[in-house]
Structures are given as structure tokens and as C-alpha cells.
C-alpha positions in Angstrom: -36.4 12.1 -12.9 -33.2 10.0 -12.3 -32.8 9.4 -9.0 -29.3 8.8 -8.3 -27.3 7.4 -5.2 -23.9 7.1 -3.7 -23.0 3.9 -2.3 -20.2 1.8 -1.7 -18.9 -0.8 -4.0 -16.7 -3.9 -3.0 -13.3 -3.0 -3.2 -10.7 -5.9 -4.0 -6.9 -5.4 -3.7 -5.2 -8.0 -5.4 -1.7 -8.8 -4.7 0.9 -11.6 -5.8 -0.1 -13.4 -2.7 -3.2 -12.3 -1.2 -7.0 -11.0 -2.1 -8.2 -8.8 0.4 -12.2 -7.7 -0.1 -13.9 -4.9 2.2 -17.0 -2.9 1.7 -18.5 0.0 3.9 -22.1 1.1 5.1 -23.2 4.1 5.8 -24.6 4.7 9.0 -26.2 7.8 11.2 -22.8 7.6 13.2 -20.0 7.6 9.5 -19.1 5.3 7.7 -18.9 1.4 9.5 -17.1 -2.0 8.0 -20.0 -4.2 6.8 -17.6 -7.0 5.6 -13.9 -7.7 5.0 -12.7 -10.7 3.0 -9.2 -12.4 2.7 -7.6 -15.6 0.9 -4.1 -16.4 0.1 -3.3 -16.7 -3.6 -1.1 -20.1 -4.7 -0.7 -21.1 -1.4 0.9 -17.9 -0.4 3.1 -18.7 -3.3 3.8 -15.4 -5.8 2.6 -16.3 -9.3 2.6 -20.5 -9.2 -0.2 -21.1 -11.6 -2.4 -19.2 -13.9 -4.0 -16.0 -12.5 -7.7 -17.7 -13.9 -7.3 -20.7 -11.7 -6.5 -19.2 -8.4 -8.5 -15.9 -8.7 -11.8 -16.9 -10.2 -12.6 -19.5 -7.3 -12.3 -16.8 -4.9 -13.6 -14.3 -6.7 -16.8 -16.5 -6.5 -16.8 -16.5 -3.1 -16.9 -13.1 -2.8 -19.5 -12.9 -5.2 -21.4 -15.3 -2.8 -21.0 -13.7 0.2 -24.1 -12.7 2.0 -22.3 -10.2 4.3 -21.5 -8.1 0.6 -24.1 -5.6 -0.5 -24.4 -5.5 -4.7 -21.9 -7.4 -6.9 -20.2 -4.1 -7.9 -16.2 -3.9 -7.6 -13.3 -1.5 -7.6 -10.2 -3.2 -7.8 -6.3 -2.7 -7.7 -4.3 -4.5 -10.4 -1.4 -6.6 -9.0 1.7 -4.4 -9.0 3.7 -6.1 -12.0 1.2 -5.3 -14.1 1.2 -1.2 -13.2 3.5 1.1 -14.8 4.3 4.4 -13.3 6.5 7.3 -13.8 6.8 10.8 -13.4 6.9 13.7 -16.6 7.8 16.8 -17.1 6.3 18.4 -20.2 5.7 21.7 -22.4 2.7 22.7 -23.9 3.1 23.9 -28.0 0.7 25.7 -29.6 -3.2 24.8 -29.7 -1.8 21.5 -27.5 -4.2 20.7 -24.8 -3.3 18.9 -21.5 -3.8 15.7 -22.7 -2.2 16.5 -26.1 1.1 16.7 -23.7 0.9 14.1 -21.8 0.3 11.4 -24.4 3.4 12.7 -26.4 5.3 12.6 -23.5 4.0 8.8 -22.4 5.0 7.8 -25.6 8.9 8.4 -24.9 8.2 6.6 -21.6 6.2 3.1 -22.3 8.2 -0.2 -23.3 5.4 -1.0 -25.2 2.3 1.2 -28.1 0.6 3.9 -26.4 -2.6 2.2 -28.5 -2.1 -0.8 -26.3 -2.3 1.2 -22.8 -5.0 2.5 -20.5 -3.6 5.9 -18.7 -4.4 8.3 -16.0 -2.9 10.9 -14.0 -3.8 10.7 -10.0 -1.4 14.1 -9.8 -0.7 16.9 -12.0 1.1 20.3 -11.1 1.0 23.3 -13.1 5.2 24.9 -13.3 3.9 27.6 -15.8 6.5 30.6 -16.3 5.4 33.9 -18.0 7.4 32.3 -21.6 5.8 28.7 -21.4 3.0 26.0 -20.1 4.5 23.5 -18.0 3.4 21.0 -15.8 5.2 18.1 -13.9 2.4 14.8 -14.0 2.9 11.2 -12.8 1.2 8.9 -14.8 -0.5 5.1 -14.4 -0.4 3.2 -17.2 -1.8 -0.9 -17.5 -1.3 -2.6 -20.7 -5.3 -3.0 -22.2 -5.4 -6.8 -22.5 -4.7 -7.0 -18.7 -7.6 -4.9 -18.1 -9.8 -6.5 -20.2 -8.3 -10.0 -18.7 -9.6 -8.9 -15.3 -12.7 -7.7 -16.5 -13.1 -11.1 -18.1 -12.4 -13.2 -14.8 -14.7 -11.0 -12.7 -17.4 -11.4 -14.8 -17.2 -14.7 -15.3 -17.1 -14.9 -10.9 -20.4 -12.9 -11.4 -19.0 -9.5 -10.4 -18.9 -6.3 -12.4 -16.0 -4.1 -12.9 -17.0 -0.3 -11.7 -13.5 1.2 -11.6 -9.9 0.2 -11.3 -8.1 2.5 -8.9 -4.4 3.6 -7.9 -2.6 2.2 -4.8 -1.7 5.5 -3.7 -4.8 7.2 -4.4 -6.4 4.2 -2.3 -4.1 5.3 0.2 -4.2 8.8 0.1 -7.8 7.9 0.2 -7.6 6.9 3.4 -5.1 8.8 5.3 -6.7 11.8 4.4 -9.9 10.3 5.5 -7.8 9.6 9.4 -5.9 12.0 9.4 -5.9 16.2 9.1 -3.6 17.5 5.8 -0.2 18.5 7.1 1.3 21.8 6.3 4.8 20.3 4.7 4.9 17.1 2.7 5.1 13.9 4.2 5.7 10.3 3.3 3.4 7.1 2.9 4.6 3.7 2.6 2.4 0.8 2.8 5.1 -2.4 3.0 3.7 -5.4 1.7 4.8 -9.3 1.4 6.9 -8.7 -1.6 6.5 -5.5 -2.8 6.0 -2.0 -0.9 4.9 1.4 -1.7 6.7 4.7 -1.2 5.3 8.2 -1.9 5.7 11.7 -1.2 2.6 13.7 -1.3 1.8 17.4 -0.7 -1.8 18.7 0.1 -2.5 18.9 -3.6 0.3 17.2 -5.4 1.9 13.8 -5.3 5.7 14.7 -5.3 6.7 11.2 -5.9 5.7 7.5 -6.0 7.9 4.4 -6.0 7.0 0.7 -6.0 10.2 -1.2 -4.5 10.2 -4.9 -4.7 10.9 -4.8 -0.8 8.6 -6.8 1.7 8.3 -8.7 5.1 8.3 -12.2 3.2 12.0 -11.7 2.6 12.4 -10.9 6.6 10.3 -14.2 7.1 12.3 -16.2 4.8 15.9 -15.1 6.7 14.5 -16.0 9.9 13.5 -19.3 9.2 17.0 -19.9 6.9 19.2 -18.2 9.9 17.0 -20.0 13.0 16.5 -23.1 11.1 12.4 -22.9 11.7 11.8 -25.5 8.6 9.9 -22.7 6.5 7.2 -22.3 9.6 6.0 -18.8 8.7 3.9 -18.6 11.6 6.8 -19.3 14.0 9.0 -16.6 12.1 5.9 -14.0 11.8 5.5 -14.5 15.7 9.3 -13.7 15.7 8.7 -10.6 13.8 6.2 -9.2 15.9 7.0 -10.0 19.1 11.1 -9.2 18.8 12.0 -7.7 15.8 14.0 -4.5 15.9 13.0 -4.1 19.8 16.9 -4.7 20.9 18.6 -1.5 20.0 15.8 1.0 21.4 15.2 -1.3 24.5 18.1 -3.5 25.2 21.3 -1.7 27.2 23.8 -4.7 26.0 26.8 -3.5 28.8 24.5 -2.3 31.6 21.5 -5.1 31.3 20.2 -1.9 32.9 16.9 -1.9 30.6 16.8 -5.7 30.3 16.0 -5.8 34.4 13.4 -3.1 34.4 11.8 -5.2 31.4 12.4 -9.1 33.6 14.5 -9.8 30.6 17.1 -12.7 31.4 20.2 -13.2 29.5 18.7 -15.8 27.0 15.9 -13.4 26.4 18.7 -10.7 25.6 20.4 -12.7 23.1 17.0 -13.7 21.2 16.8 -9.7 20.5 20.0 -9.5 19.8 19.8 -12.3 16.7 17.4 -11.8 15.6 17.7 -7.5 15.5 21.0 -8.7 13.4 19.5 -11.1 11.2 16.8 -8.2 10.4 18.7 -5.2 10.0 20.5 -5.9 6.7 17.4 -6.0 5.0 15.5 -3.4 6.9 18.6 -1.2 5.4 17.5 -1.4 2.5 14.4 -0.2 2.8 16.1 2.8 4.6 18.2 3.6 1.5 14.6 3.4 -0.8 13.6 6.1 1.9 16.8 8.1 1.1 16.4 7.4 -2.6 12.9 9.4 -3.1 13.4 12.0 -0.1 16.8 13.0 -2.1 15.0 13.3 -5.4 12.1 15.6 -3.8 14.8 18.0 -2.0 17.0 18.3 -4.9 13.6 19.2 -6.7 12.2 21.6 -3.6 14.7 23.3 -2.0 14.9 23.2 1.5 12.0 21.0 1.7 11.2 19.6 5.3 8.8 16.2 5.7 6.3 16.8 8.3 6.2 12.4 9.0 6.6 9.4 7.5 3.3 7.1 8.0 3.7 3.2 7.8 0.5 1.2 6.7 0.0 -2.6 5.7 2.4 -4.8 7.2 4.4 -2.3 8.8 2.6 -3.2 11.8 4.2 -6.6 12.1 7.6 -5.6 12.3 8.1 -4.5 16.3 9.7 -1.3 16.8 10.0 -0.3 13.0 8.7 3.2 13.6 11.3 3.7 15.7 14.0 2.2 14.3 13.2 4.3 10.8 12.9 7.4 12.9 16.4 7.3 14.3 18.6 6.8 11.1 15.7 9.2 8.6 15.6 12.1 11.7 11.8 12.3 10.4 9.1 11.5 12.7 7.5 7.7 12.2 4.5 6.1 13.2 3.1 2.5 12.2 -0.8 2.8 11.7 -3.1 0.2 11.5 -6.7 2.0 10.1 -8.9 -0.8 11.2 -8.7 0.7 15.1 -10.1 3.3 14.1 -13.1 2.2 12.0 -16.3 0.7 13.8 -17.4 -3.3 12.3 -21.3 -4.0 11.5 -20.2 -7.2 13.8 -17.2 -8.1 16.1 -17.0 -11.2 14.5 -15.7 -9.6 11.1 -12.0 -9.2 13.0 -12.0 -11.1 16.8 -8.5 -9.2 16.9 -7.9 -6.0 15.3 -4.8 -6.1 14.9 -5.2 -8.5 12.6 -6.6 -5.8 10.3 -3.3 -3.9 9.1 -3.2 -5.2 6.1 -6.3 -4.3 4.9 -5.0 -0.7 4.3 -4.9 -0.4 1.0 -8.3 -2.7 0.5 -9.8 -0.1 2.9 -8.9 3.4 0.8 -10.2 1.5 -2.4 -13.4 0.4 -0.6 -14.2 4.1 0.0 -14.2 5.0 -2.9 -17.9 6.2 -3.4 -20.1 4.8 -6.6 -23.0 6.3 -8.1 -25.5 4.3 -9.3 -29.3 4.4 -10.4 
């Protein structure tokens, strides 16, 4: 008799700029963090040499960690390389499911349905007493980039168990923190240079967007606008410690709030720069927000989102919750998961808060494996 068991692979988010690595245990108290892993890719630099030189170095050290149980991986694709949209499609005949949905992808793909790996994370049935209908989103990767990936990770020493879906990654784990909400609400994890919107319901993703929006273009304004001689860390500190603070905290004609807070005049006008340097850009993640909530109430009528929940780098900007909350009228809240998940050893993360970008790294790691 087989006997079969469910345990926890390493999963491995890979972005234009970063590797991130995590893996769970299962303990008598849940599930704990036995070991989380991060590099930057090119120098932090988005696609400045050959994915094979940069990621298979790396890779390797994963592959050597001691603290990483097994060398069995789930991985996310870098984002340029994922295509998703949403269809709407009729069933004729003897067509199956899947019948549909191919003849539908191929109006949709750039490039031979033959060449593409697909799946569905959502599908919802619109049936009618005349016709079969359903509304799906679909993932599609070209193959060769899948078997590219499977290629560098084996030759790191790894082996490729699955390759997962941002968004099911984090649905993955905001369902895992959090209780399902009655109405639909929104996810975003904001990354360096690109970010993730979605709409979800209970049982249906309503709609998904990837928007080439991130904090490295906040960074990069700060140090063009405050002349920091591209010092990231002096413009990230920036980020965190003022960034969208002065128009929730900052009574300009009073100073009422700024004396309460031991503020002094230059400390005011530090807000005040840097809030206008930010808020341009900011903006525009404001009108991606507008952008997908219009499209899901012109779809649902009368819809109302229950929240909108910030992961990844979210965190970094100060006061973005808020700031989002006043112009959307939708209740926001920036989440960083790692609080709320218990480490083998301190040492993993000294400071926690260090750990918001691990979000989507986390969801994929918990995706369960079974193996003999």
C-alpha cells in the first residue's frame, strides 16, 4: 500500500528584480516558517543580463540551504512572461468545457495555442434556460518558457513540482488570514515594478490586472526631485517614514496637528515635499483602482466592495491605506502576513517588518504537495 503524504515544497517567487524562497512545517500548533530566502536579481537591475546567469547561481543556493527541507519547488513565472485575460464563451453542441475555452483562447493569444501552457484559476457558470455560458479568466505562458525554467532549476539541482498563479498564491493566503467576506473585495499586492489588482468573490475571481506600477518608480522620483545621488536606502527610509503622512496628519494653516505630533516647521515642509513629489504617481495607481472597480460594477449591478487589502510593498509606503481610502470611499488596510505567522527561529527575520514582501512567496509556499 502507497503511503502517501502532504508536505510542503519550496516555493520561489521570481520577479524582475528579486527571488524570494520560503517553505513551511507543520507543527502541533499550525503551520510555522521553517526558512525564507531572498536575493536581488542584476543588482536590483530589471532584466540586465541573461535570466541563466543571474538565476541559476541563486537558485544553487537555495538548493544548498540546510534550513530547506527536500529540493521540491513551486514557482511563479516572472510577470512578462504571464498572459492573462478574461472570456466569455458559449457552449455548441457535444462541446465540453474545455472544448470552449480553447476556441475561445485562440481569438485571444498573440502567438499558437500549440505553443502555450493554459489554466483557469476561476470559472463561473452564466447558463440561461436557451444556452451554456460561462465567464473564465485564463493563464497562459508560452511552453519554451516553461520548459526554460524547468531547465535552469534542474540544472541548480531542484525539481519543478508545479508552477502557480500570483493571485491564487494570494488568495491562498488571504483566505488562509483572513474570514471570506460577504461582498467582493479587492487585493493588490504592489511590487518594485509591477503590481497586482484583483477583484475576487467567495467563489469567483471577478477580475485580475497586472499594471506595470511599483514603489521603484516612487524611489526613483525621490532621489531625481531630492537629489539623493540614486541612494535607494535614503529614498526607501523616505518612503516609509514620510510618505503620504502630510495630508491625514499635517494641519498646514493651524500647525494645530504638527504641535501635538513635536513637529517643527522644517519637519512640516519635509511632509509636505515629499507628499507632492509622491502623489502624481500614487494617482495613478488610484485610476488602475477605478479602472477594474468600473468594469466589475458595470458587469454586477449595484455591486458594493466589502475592502480593499494591500500586500507586498504596500507596507513601505506610510499612510497608503489611508490615503487610498479617502479618494476610493472603500475601506483599506496595508497587511504584512509575516506578523502573523510564527518562525522555526527568530533569526529567519530579526524585524518583521522586513517580511511584507514575502506575500506572494508565502501563498505559493502553502501550497500543499503530495508525495510518496
Amino acid at each position: 500500500m502507497l503511503n502517501l503524504k502532504n508536505r510542503y515544497p519550496i516555493g520561489i517567487d521570481i520577479t524582475d528584480q528579486n527571488i524570494y524562497a520560503a517553505q513551511f512545517q507543520k507543527t502541533r500548533q499550525g503551520i510555522w516558517v521553517r526558512e525564507l530566502f531572498h536575493r536581488k536579481l542584476n543588482n536590483g537591475q530589471p532584466d540586465s543580463i541573461a535570466p541563466d546567469d543571474a538565476l541559476v547561481p541563486i537558485l544553487k543556493e537555495i538548493a544548498k540551504n540546510r534550513r530547506f527541507r527536500g529540493k521540491n519547488v513551486s514557482v511563479h513565472l516572472p510577470a512578462q512572461h504571464i498572459y492573462n485575460f478574461p472570456i466569455t464563451f458559449e457552449l455548441g453542441g457535444d462541446e465540453t468545457l474545455e472544448d470552449g475555452m480553447v476556441r475561445e483562447c485562440r481569438r485571444h493569444l498573440s502567438f499558437p495555442l500549440e505553443e502555450a501552457v493554459i489554466d483557469y484559476p476561476s470559472i463561473t457558470d452564466i447558463s440561461s434556460e436557451k444556452n451554456k455560458k460561462f465567464k473564465a479568466i485564463i493563464i497562459a505562458v508560452r511552453r519554451e518558457q516553461v520548459e526554460q525554467y524547468v531547465h535552469l532549476l534542474k540544472r541548480a539541482g531542484l525539481r519543478l513540482e508545479a508552477i502557480d498563479f500570483s493571485l491564487s498564491s494570494l488568495l491562498r493566503l488571504h483566505n488562509y488570514l483572513y474570514s471570506p467576506k460577504e461582498n467582493p473585495i479587492i487585493l493588490c499586492n504592489i511590487g518594485y515594478n509591477q503590481s497586482l489588482i484583483a477583484i475576487v468573490a467567495q467563489n469567483s475571481i471577478l477580475a485580475q490586472r497586472n499594471t506595470p506600477w511599483g514603489i521603484q518608480h516612487l524611489l526613483n522620483r525621490l532621489e531625481t526631485n531630492l537629489e539623493l545621488s540614486d541612494n535607494s536606502e535614503q529614498a526607501f527610509g523616505m518612503l516609509k517614514k514620510y510618505g503620504l503622512y502630510y495630508e491625514h496628519h499635517i494641519d498646514a494653516d493651524s500647525g494645530e496637528s504638527a504641535a501635538k505630533n513635536g513637529d517643527n516647521d522644517d519637519a512640516i515642509e519635509i511632509y509636505r515635499t515629499v507628499f507632492q513629489i509622491l502623489t502624481p504617481y500614487v494617482d495613478e495607481l488610484i485610476h488602475e483602482l477605478y479602472q477594474i472597480t468600473g468594469y466589475v460594477r458595470s458587469e454586477m449591478q449595484g455591486v458594493r466592495f466589502e475592502e480593499i487589502s494591500m500586500y507586498g510593498q504596500s507596507s513601505s509606503l506610510n499612510f497608503l491605506d489611508q490615503y487610498l481610502e479617502k479618494r476610493l470611499n472603500i475601506p483599506t488596510k496595508c497587511i504584512n502576513p509575516m506578523v502573523k505567522f510564527t518562525l522555526s527561529d527568530s533569526s529567519l527575520l530579526p524585524d518583521t517588518a522586513e517580511g511584507a514582501p514575502f506575500a506572494l512567496c508565502l501563498g505559493l509556499a502553502m501550497r500543499k504537495m503530495t508525495w510518496l
